[in-house]
C-alpha positions in Angstrom: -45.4 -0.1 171.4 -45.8 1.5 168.1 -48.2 4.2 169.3 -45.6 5.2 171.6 -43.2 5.3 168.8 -45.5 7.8 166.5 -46.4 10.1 169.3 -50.0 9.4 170.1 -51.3 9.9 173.9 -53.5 6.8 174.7 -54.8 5.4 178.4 -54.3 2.1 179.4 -57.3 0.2 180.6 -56.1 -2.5 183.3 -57.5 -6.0 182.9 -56.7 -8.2 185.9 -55.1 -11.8 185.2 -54.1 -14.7 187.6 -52.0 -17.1 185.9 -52.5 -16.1 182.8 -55.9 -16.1 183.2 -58.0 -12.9 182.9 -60.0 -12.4 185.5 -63.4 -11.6 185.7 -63.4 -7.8 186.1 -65.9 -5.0 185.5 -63.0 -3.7 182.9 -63.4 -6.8 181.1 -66.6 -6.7 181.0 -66.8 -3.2 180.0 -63.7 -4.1 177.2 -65.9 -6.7 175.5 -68.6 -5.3 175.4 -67.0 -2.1 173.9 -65.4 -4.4 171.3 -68.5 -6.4 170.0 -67.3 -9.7 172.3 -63.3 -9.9 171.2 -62.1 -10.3 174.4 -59.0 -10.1 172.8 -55.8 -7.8 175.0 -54.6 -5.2 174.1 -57.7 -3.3 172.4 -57.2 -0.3 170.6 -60.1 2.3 170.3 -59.8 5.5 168.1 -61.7 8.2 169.6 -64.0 6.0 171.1 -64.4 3.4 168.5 -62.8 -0.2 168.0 -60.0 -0.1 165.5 -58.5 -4.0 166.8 -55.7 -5.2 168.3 -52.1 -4.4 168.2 -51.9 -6.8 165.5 -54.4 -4.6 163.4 -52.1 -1.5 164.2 -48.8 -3.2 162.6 -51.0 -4.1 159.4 -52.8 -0.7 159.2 -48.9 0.8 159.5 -47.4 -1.1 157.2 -50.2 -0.2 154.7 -49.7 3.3 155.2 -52.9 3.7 156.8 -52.6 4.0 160.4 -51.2 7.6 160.5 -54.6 8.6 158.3 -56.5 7.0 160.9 -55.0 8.2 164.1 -55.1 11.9 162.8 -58.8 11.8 161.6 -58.3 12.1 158.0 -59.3 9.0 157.0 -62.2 6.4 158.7 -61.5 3.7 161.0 -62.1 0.2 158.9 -65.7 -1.2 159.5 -67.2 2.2 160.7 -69.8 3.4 161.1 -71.1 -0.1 162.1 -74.6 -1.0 161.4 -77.1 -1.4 163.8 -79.4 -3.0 162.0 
C-alpha cells in the first residue's frame, strides 16, 4: 500500500464481508457515515477527515500532492466542507 511505502502510521478499520458482500456492521455504518455515504473500501481519512480512496491517494501522489497533505502543509481537497 503506498502509505506503507512513504512511512505513514495509519489504523485499519475492519469491515465484515460474506461473499464479497459487505456486511451490515456497525463499522460500516460508522465508515459511511464518516464519508458523506461512499460506502466505498478502503477509505482514507487524514487526521479525521475524508481524503477518498486509495484511488484518490495514487492521483494525489502522482501530482505531487499527497506528501503536502499527509504532513499538514497543505489542505485536504474539498475541506473545510460546508454545512450549509
Amino acid at each position: 500500500m503506498l502509505l506503507h511505502s512513504k512511512g505513514v502510521a495509519f489504523t485499519k478499520i475492519p469491515i465484515r464481508m460474506y461473499l464479497g458482500i459487505k456486511l451490515p456492521t456497525a463499522n460500516l455504518r460508522t465508515m459511511t457515515q464518516r464519508s458523506g455515504g461512499d460506502a466505498t473500501i478502503p477509505q482514507i481519512f487524514v487526521d479525521g477527515r475524508y481524503l477518498g480512496t486509495d484511488d484518490t491517494l495514487v492521483d494525489l501522489d502522482r501530482q505531487g500532492r499527497l506528501a503536502d497533505i499527509l504532513s499538514g502543509k497543505a489542505p485536504i481537497p474539498g475541506w473545510p466542507k460546508s454545512t450549509t
